[in-house]
C-alpha positions as CSV (number, residue, x, y, z in Angstrom):
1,X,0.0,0.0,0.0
2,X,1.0,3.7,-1.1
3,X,1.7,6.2,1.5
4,X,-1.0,8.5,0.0
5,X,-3.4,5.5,0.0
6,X,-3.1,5.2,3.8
7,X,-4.7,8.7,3.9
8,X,-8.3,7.3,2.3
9,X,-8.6,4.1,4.2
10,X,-12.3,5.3,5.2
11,X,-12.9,5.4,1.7
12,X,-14.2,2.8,0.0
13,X,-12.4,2.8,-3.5
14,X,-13.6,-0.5,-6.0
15,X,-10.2,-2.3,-7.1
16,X,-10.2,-2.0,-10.9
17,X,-10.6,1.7,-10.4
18,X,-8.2,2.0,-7.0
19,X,-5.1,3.7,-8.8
20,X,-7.4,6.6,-10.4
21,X,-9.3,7.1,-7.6
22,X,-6.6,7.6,-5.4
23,X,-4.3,10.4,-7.8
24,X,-7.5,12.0,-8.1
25,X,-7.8,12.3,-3.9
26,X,-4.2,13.5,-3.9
27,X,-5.2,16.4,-5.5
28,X,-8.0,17.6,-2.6
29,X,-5.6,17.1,0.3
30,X,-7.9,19.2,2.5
31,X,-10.9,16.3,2.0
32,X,-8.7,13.5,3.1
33,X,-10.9,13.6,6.7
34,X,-14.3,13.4,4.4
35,X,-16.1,10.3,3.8
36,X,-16.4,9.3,0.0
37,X,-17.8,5.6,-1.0
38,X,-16.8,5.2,-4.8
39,X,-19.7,2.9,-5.9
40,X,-19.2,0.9,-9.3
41,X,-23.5,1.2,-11.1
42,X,-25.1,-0.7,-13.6
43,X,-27.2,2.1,-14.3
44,X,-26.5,6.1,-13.7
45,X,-29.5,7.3,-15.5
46,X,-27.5,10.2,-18.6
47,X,-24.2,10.1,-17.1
48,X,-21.5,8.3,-16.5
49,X,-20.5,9.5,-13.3
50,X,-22.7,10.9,-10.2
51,X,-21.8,13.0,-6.9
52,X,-24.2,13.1,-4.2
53,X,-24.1,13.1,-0.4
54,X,-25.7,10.1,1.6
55,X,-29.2,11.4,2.1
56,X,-29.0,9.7,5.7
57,X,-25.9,11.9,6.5
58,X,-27.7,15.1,6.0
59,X,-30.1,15.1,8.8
60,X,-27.3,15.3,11.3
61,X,-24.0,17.7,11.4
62,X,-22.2,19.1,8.1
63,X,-19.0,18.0,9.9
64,X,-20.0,14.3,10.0
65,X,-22.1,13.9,6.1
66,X,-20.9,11.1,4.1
67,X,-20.9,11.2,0.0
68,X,-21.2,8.6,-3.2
69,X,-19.5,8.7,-6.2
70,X,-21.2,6.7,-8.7
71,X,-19.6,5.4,-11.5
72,X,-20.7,3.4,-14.2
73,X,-19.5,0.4,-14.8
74,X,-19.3,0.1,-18.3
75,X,-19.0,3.2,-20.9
76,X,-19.8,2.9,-24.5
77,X,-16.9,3.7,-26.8
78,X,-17.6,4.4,-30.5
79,X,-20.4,1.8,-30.4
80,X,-18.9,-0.7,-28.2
81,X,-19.3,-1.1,-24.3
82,X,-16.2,-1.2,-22.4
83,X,-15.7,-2.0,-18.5
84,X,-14.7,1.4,-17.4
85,X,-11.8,1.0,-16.0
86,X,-10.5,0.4,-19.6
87,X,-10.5,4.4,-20.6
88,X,-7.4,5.8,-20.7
89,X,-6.1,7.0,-16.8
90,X,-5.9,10.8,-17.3
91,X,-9.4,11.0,-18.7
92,X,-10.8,8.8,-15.3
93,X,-8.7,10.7,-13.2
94,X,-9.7,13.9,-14.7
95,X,-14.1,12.9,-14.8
96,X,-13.1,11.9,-10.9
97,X,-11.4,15.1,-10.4
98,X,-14.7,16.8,-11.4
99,X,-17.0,14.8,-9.2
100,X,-14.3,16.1,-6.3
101,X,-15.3,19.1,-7.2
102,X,-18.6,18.5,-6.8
103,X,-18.1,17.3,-2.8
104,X,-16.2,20.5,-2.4
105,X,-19.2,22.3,-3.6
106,X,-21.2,20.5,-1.0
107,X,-19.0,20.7,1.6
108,X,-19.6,24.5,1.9
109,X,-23.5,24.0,2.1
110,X,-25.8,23.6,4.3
111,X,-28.0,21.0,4.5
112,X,-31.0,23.1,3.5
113,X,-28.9,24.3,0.9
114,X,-28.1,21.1,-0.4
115,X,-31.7,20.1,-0.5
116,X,-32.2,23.4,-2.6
117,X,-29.5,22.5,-4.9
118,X,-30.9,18.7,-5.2
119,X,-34.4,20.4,-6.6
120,X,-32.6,22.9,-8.5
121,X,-30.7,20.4,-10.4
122,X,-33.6,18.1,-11.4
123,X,-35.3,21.3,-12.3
124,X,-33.3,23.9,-14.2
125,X,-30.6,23.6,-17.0
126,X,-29.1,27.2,-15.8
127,X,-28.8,25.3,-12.8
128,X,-26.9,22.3,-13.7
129,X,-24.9,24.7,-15.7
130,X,-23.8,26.5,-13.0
131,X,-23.3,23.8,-10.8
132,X,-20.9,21.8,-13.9
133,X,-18.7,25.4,-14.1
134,X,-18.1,25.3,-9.9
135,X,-17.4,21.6,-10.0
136,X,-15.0,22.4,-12.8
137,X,-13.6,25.3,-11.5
138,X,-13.1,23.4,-8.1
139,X,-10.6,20.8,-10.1
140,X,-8.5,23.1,-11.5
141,X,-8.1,25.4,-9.0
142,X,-6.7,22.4,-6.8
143,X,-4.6,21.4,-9.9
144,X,-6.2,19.4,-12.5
145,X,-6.7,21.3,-15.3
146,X,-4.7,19.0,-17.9
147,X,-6.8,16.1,-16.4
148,X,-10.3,17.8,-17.5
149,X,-9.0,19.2,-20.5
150,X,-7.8,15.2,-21.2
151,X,-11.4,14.1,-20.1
152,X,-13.2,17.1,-21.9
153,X,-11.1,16.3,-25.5
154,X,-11.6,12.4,-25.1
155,X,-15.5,13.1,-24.8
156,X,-15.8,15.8,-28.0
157,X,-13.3,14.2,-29.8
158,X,-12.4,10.5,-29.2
159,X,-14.8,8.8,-27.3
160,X,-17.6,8.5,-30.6
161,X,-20.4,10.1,-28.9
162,X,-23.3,11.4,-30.6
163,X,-23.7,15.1,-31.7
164,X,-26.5,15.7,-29.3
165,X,-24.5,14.8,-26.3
166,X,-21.7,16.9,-27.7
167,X,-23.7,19.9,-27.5
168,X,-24.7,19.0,-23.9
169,X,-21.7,19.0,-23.4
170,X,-20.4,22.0,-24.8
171,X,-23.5,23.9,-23.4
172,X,-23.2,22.9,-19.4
173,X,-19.5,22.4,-18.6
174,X,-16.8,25.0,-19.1
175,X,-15.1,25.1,-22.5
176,X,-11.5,24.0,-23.1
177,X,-10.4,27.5,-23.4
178,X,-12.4,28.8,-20.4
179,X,-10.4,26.1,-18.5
180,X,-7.0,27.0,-20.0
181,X,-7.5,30.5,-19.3
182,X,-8.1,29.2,-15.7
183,X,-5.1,27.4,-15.3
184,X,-2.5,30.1,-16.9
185,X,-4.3,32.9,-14.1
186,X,-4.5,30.2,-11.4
187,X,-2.8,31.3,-7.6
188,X,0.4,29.6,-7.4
189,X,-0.5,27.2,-4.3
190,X,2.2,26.5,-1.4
């Protein structure tokens, strides 16, 4: 076992996808006390990967909420399903370094808030715009800009997907040269 892995022992982290999972975490040293289960799914209705606190969690203390991140188990790659876990490493480590972002997000929230957010992403695309920017934003401002610019150009580019998803794409999350913008202004951190 890795020093750094020693760090997310209260996480559980599925073994085909332990390596990724964990250079991700390195990244957000300041969540290394927060509870993350990395769940493997069958079935993440339109997208391949989900953040979301445990619902149990939230009707106690901020201090002591747990999270998921769900991850499909299989991804469909110019027509053909592939276990996950056979995409290339920077573009998992990179669509993990997003979902991050999206626990950071919730880690500043209050539990109303979170149930506010919860309604306001089933409900408004401005929402889940905005939400897809801070979850980005979060990533590379902790150092993983190349990572979602790798996932971000596997999905437009490589990955075969259809034209419709492209543009969902290309209209929720930040744009490849909002993000490198981002990382050539970013505070040098200590």
């Amino acid at each position: 076992m890795r020093i750094s892995e020693t760090k997310y022992i209260q996480n559980s982290i599925p073994q085909e996808l332990n390596e990724v999972i964990i250079k991700a975490l390195d990244f957000y040293p300041d969540m290394k006390d927060v509870k993350i289960e990395f769940v493997l799914s069958e079935n993440i209705r339109k997208s391949v990967m989900q953040a979301q606190p445990k619902f149990k969690t939230m009707l106690g203390s901020r201090k002591n909420r747990s999270y998921f991140i769900k991850i499909s188990r299989f991804f469909k790659l110019k027509g053909k399903v592939k276990p996950i876990q056979e995409l290339p490493d920077d573009v998992l480590v990179g669509w993990i370094g997003h979902e991050l972002g999206h626990i950071m997000d919730y880690l500043n929230r209050s539990n109303w808030s979170l149930l506010l957010f919860g309604v306001g992403y089933l409900t408004s695309k401005s929402f889940i715009m905005a939400a897809e920017r801070v979850a980005d934003t979060y990533a590379v401002d902790h150092g993983l800009g190349d990572y979602i610019l790798a996932t971000k150009n596997f999905i437009l580019h490589e990955a075969g997907m259809t034209e419709k998803y492209i543009q969902k794409i290309n209209k929720l999350y930040l744009p490849p040269e909002e993000i490198i913008y981002m990382m050539e202004n970013r505070p040098i951190q200590d």
